[in-house]
C-alpha positions in Angstrom: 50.5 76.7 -53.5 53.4 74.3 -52.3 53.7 71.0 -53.4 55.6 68.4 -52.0 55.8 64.9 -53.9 54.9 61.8 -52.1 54.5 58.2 -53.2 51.1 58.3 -54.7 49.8 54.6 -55.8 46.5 54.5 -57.5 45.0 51.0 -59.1 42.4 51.2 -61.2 40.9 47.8 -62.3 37.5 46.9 -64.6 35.2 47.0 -61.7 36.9 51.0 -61.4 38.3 50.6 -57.9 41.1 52.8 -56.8 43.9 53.2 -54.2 45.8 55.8 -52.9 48.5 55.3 -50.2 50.7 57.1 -48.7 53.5 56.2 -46.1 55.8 58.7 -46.7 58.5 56.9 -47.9 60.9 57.2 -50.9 59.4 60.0 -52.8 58.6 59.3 -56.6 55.4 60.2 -57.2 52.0 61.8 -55.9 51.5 64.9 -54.3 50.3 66.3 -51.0 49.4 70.3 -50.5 50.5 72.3 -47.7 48.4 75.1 -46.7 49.8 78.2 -45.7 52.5 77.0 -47.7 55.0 79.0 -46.0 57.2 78.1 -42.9 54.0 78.9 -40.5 52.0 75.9 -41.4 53.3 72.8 -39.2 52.7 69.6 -40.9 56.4 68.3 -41.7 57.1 65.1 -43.3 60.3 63.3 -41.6 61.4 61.3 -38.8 59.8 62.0 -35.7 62.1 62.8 -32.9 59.8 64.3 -30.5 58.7 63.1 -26.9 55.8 61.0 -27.4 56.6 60.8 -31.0 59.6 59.2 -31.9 58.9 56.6 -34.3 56.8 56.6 -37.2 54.2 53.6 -37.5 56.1 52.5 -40.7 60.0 53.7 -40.4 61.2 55.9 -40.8 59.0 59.1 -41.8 55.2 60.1 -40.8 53.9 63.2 -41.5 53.9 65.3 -38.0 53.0 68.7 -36.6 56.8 69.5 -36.9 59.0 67.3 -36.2 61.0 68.1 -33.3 59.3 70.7 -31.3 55.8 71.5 -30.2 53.0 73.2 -32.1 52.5 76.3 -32.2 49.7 78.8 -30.8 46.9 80.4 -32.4 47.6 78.2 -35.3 45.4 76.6 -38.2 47.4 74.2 -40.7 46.5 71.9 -43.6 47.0 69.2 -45.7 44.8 67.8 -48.5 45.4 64.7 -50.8 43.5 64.0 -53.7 41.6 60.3 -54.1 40.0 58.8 -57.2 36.3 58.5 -56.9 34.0 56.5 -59.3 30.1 56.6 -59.4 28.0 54.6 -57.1 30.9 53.8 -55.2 31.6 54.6 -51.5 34.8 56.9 -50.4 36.8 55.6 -47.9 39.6 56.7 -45.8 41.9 54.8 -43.3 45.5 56.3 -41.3 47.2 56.0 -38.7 47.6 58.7 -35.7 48.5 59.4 -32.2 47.8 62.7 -30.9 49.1 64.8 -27.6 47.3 68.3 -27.6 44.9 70.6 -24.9 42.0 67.7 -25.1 38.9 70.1 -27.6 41.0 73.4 -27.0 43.6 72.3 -29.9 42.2 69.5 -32.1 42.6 67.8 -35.5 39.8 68.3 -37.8 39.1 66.1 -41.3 36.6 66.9 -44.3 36.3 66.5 -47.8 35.3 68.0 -51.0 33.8 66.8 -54.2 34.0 70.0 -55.9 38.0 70.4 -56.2 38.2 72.5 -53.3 35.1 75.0 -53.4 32.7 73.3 -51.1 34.0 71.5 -48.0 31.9 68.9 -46.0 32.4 67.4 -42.2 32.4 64.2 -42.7 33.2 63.4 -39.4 29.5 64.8 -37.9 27.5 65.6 -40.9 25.4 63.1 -40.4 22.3 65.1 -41.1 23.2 65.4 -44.8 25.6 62.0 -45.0 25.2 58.4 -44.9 28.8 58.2 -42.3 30.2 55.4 -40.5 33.9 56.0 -38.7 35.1 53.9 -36.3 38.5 54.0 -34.7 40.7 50.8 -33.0 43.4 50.1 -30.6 46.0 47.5 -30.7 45.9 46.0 -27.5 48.2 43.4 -28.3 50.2 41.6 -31.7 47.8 41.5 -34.4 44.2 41.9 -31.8 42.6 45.3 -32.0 39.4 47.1 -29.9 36.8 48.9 -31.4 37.3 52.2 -29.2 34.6 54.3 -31.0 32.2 53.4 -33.4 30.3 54.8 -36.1 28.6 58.1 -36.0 29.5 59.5 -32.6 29.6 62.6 -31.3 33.1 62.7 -29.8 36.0 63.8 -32.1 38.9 61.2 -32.0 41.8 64.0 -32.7 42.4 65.5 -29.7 43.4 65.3 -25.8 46.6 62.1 -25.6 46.7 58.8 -27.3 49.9 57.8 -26.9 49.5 54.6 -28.5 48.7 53.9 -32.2 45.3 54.0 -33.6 43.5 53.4 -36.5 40.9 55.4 -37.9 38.5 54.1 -41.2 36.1 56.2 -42.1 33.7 55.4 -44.8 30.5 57.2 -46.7 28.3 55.1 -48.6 25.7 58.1 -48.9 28.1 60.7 -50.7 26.7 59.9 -54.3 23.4 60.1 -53.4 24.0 64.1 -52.2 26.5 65.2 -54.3 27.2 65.3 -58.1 29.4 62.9 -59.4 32.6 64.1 -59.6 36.0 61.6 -60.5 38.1 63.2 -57.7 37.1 63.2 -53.8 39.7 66.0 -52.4 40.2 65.1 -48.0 41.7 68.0 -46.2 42.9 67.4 -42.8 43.5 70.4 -40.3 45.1 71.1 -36.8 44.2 74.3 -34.9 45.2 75.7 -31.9 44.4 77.9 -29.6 46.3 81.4 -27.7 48.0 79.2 -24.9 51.3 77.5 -25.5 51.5 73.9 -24.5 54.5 72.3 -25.6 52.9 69.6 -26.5 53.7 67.2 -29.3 50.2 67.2 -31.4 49.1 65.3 -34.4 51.1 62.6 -36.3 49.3 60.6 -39.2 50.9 57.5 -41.1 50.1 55.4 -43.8 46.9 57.1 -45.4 45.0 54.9 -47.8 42.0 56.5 -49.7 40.2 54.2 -51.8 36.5 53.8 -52.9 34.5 50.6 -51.8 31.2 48.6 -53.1 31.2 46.1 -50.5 30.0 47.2 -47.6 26.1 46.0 -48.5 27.5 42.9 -48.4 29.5 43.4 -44.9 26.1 43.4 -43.3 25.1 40.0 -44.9 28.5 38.7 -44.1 28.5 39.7 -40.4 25.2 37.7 -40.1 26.7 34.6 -41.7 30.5 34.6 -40.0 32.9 36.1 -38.3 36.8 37.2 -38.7 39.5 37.9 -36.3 41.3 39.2 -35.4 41.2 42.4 -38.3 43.5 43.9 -38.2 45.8 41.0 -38.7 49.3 40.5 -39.1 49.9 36.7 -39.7 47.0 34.3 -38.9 43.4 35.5 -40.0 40.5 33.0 -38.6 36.8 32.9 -40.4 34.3 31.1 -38.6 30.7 30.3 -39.7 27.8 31.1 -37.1 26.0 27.8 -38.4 27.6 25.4 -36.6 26.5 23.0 -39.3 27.3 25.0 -42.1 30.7 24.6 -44.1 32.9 26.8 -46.0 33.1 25.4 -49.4 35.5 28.5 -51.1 37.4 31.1 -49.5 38.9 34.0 -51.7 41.4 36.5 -50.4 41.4 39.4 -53.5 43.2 42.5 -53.4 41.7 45.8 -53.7 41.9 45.6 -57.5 39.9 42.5 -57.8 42.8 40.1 -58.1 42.7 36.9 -56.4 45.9 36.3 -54.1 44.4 33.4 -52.5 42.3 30.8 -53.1 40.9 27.1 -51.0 38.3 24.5 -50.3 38.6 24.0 -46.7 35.5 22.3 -46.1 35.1 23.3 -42.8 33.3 25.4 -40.2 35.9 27.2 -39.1 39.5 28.3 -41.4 42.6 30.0 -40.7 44.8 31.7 -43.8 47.9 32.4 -43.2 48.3 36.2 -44.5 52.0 36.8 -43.4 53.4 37.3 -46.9 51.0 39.9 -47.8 52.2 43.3 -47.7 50.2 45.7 -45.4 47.2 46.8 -46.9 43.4 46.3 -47.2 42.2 43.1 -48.7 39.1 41.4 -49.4 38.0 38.1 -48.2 35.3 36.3 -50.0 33.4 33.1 -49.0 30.8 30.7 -50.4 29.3 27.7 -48.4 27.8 24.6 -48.5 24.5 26.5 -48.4 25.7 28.6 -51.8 25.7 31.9 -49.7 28.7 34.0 -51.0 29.4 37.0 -49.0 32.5 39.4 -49.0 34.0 41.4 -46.3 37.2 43.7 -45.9 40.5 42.9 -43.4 43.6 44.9 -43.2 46.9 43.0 -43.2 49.4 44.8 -40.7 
């Protein structure tokens, strides 16, 4: 079985949450799995240079279906990366991706396993078994995304042409309820093919982040209470309060360890943080207000 190192970042903190990301860059440490691991499985890690893909989404490398030419026919291909997983806590998964294949003729495919490998699961339409909710988001312009598909639906978002970067989050706060607990949650991503030769450029994936998460309870209860935007953000991130007459007494921006990066008393209905020195990544943005209602939420930083 081939490996090939990666960067591999994992942070584990006293309220056991961890990280994994993975942009490709500067190899040091981590691994990724190839499977075949011969020169017949397509998944390449590089510089694009292809039609549609030509850049990654951070420079320079991505991990592609080859490259520089198309994929190939009759073809099946894998990837897997392993993510810490901690009890009671909810696996969740977030990349990047553009895709240009024969729309649900050749198709990208994503599961997990919580057994190392011996048992695989859909998460992306096993609903009957898991608690799922995926959702994937367009950039329609600097720093302002659209939901394009939410939640559990029916459609798979890896095939046919997006030519334009999306983002994909998945996350699955039922998987401890229907599995044993296990401290390893192994996600295998697959591209298949079928006979006819298309030429076309396929499946390219960037900057994976796997991490476990506790907060999305208290999502709910902070959608009812305010709202952020735009997420994802690059520079400016706005929270405003639905109660008109209700103020925010303490924001909190804490990183995915628990650590506090930011910290105010606007005293207002409405605040804007400015988030441009933060590198990209998922962050947590915590609120309490003149009421005493504290309520947490998640925002990605582009």
């Amino acid at each position: 079985m081939q490996r090939i190192i990666l960067p591999l970042i994992i942070f584990i903190s006293g309220s056991c949450f961890g990280q994994v990301y993975l942009d490709f860059e500067d190899p040091e440490y981590g691994e990724i799995i190839f499977e075949p691991n011969d020169s017949t499985n397509v998944w390449q890690i590089g510089q694009p240079q292809k039609t549609l893909f030509n850049s990654a989404y951070s420079l320079p490398n991505s991990l592609v279906t080859d490259t520089v030419d198309g994929y190939q026919s009759n073809d099946t291909s894998t990837f897997t990366i392993r993510a810490p997983h901690f009890q009671l806590m909810w696996p969740t998964l977030t990349f990047y991706y553009k895709m240009d294949s024969d729309s649900l003729l050749d198709f990208g495919n994503l599961e997990a396993s919580y057994d190392d490998g011996f048992t695989w699961v859909g998460i992306l339409n096993d609903t009957a078994n898991l608690e799922v909710e995926w959702w994937v988001k367009k950039e329609v312009s600097p720093g302002q995304w659209q939901t394009l598909i939410a939640d559990w639906s029916n459609t798979t978002p890896f095939t046919g042409l997006i030519d334009e970067w999306h983002l994909f989050w998945i996350f699955v706060p039922g998987w401890d309820y229907e599995f044993p607990y296990n401290d390893t949650i192994v996600y295998r991503f697959t591209f298949i093919s079928d006979s006819i030769q298309e030429g076309r450029d396929g499946w390219i994936i960037d900057d994976i982040s796997a991490f476990d998460d506790f907060l999305s309870i208290e999502e709910h209860d902070f959608n009812s209470l305010a709202r952020i935007s735009p997420n994802p953000a690059e520079e400016l991130l706005t929270v405003a309060l639905l109660n008109n007459a209700t103020r925010i007494e303490e924001l909190f921006v804490h990183d995915i360890t628990g650590k506090t990066l930011m910290r105010s008393h606007p005293m207002m209905n409405k605040e804007q943080i400015d988030i441009s020195e933060l590198p990209r990544g998922v962050y947590l943005l915590e609120i309490t207000t003149s009421e005493g209602t504290r309520s947490t939420t998640r925002f990605v930083k582009e």
